[in-house]
N, C-alpha and C positions, 0 to 999 in steps of 0.2 A: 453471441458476439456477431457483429452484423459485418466486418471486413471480409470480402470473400477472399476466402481460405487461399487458393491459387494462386495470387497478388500477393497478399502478406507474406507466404511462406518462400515463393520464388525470391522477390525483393531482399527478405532477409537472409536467402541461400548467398545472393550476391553482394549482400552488408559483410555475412563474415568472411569472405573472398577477398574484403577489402576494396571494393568499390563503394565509393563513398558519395557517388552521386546515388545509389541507390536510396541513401536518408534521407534525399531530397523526395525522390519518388514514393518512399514509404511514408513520411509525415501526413502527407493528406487521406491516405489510405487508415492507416489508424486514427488519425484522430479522436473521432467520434468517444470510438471506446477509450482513450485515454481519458475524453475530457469527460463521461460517465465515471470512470476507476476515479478522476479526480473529484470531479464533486461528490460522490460518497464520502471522501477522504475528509474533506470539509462540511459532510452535511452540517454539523454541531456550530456552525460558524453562522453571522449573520447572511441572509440569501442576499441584500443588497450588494457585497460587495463580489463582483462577477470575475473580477482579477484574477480574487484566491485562485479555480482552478486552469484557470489559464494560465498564469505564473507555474503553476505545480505541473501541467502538462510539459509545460517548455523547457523545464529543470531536468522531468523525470526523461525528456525527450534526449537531450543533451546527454542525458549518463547514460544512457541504454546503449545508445550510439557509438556512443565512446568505448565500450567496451570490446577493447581487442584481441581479448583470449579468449572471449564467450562464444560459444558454438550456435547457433540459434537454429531449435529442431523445428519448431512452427507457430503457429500463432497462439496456440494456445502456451506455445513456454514464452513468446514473448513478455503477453499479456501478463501473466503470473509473477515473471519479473517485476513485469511492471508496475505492479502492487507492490512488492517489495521495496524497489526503489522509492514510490512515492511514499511509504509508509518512515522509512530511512530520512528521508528530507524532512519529513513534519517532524520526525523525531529529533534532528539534528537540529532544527530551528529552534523546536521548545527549549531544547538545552540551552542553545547560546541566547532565548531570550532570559529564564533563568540566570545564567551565569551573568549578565547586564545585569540583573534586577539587584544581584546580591555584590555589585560592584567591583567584576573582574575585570572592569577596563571597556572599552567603548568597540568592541569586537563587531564588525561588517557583519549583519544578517542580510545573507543574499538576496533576500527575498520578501525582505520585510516589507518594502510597497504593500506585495501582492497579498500575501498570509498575514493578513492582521488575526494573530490567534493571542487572547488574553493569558493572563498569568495564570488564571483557575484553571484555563483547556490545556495550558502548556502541561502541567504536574499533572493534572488526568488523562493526556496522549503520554505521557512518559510512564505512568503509573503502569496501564493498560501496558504499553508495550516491552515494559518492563518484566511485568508478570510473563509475556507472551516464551520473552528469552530465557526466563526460569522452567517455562513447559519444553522448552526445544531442548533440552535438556537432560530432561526426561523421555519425550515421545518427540523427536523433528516431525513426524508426520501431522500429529494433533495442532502443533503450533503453527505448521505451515496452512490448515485447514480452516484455521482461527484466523491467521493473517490474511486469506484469501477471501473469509466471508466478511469478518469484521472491518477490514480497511478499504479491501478492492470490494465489498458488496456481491462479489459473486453468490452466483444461485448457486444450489445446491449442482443440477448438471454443470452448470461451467466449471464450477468448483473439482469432480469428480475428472472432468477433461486436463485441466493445470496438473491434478494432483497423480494423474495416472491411475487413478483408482475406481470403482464404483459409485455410484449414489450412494448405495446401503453404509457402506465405507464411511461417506463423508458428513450422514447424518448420525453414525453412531458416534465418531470420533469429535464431530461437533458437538453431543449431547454430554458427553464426557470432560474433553477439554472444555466446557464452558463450566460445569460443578467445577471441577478442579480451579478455574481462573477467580470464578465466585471467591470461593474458601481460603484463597492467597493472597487477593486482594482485600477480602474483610480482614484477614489477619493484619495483614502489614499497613493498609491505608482505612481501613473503615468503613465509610459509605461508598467509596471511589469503587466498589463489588456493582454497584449501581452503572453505571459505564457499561458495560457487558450486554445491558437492555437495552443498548441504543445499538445492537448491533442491525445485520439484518432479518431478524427474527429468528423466533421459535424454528424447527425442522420436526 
């Protein structure tokens, strides 16, 4: 993660203080890494259209911000959020593009400019993250290690930094949670087990 550390984590000591010019001061400082978390989010997507994760950084920017009961320890739990959040938006999009397709009414996607995501990506982001909430379930740790690799792209160390845990930690529960996502995803959708190899690799 390239924001140096001492910015990010002071800036967000004075976000949850409730200074609110500090958002102003943190946006340019993370960016970067927001707009990497987003384009992973969107690799599956055409690369011509550049919006996608600029729309997705400005969304996920906006709710991180907003949130006024969140305690924020440092950059590595910003970050991590932030995967979640972004992972939350594309999920909530696919839905209400769905819900349009199947004619519940002509529901505002907020973002539809930016995320041009098809009908086949929409049922395969929701498939994927669907299974994810069936593992958090069973294991929050395994699922959260899937969300952080598979959405936010994190390496294996960033991964182990978000998660508070080890490498060793983050490659077995990786190697694990992904048989298990495999085998619940061939059951319940079939080929949509396929999805899983576009994450960011083997470990």
């Amino acid at each position: 993660m390239d924001s140096a550390s001492v910015d990010v984590t002071v800036l967000l000591s004075e976000l949850t203080h409730g200074n609110q010019e500090a958002a102003e001061k943190l946006f340019p400082v993370v960016y970067g890494e927001l707009r990497r978390l987003a384009a992973h989010c969107m690799r599956r997507e055409r690369p011509d259209h550049t919006l996608q994760a600029t729309a997705l950084v400005h969304e996920a920017f906006l709710r991180l911000t907003g949130k006024k009961d969140l305690n924020w320890q440092n950059k590595a739990h910003f970050f991590g959020v932030a995967a979640r959040v972004m992972r939350r938006i594309l999920v909530d999009h696919a839905r209400g593009r769905l819900r349009v397709k199947r004619g519940a009414g002509g529901q505002r996607l907020s973002l539809d400019e930016g995320l041009l995501i098809t009908e086949a990506r929409s049922a395969e982001l929701l498939a994927v993250s669907e299974a994810i909430d069936r593992l958090a379930i069973l294991d929050p740790r395994q699922a959260r290690i899937v969300e952080l690799r598979f959405f936010g792209g994190l390496s294996v160390e960033e991964t182990a930094e978000v998660a508070g845990v080890s490498s060793k930690t983050v490659k077995r529960d990786w190697s694990l949670a992904k048989a298990w996502l495999y085998e619940n995803l061939r059951v319940r959708h079939g080929n949509d087990s396929r999805q899983m190899e576009k994450g960011p690799g083997t470990v």
